[in-house]
C-alpha positions, 0 to 999 in steps of 0.5 A: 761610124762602124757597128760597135760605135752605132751600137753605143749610140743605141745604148744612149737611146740613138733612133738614127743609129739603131736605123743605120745599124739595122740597114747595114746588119739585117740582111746579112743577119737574114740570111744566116738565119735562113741557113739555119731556118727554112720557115720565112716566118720563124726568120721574121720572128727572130729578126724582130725579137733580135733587134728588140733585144738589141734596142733593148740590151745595147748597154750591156754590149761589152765590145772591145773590152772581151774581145767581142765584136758588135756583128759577133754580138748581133749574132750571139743574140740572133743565134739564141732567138732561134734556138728558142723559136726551135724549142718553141717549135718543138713543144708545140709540135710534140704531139704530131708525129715527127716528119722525116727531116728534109735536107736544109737550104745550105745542104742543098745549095753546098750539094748543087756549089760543089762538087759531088766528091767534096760535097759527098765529103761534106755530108759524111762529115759527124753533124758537130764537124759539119756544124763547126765548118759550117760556122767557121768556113761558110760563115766566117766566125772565129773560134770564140764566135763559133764556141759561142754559137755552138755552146762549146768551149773554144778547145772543143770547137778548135778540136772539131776543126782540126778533125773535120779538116783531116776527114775532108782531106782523108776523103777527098785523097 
């Protein structure tokens, strides 16, 4: 069965399924979070929060019907987890003084993957243009995937793409 026919299952209640879909997503799903999340314990969190809601939502999974995929839809959910764990976060930490911010892991491992000029690029790129390649490029998301994601419209995100592509080209020209 491919995700989309597992997730049905799941709908009707299919412990087998959800297992079969939980092996084959979670350690994928985990290292996008860890993209996105350097804090081990926030990652285990929103996993455990992402599969309850699938276990728990599978039914509303519309699939196919708006052109959505069951890995988009994990995704979809996994992605607002975090932002809630990161709002979380937040409210709880206002009081403490803000940290200077450390470079996240992808930054890290493009800056080592790459070389210095692209790298360097990369870094100079506005946040939202290194956000839309980060999702479409690195994490190989659509544009609807990565509108949704990003909580833009899809005309935007194709709008950063294209100028995050000609930055790139204009700096390392």
């Amino acid at each position: 069965m491919n995700e989309e026919q597992l997730v049905r299952a799941v709908a009707r209640g299919d412990r087998a399924a959800f297992e079969e879909l939980y092996r084959r997503t979670s350690p994928w799903l985990a290292v996008r979070l860890r993209r996105r999340c350097a804090d081990e314990q926030v990652v285990a969190e929103v996993m455990q929060e992402t599969y309850l809601a699938v276990w728990r939502a599978a039914g509303s999974f519309a699939g196919a019907a708006v052109d959505g995929t069951a890995v988009g839809w994990l995704w979809t959910i996994a992605a607002r987890r975090l932002v809630d764990a990161f709002r979380r976060r937040a409210h709880h930490t206002r009081a403490l003084p803000e940290p200077e911010p450390a470079p996240a892991a992808e930054e890290e491992a493009l800056a080592g993957a790459l070389s210095d000029h692209v790298g360097g690029a990369l870094r100079d790129l506005a946040p939202e243009l290194r956000q839309v390649l980060q999702a479409m490029v690195l994490d190989g998301l659509t544009v609807r995937e990565t509108a949704v994601l990003l909580g833009v419209p899809e005309g935007t995100v194709k709008t950063r793409a294209r100028r995050a592509r000609i930055a790139m080209r204009e700096a390392l020209s």
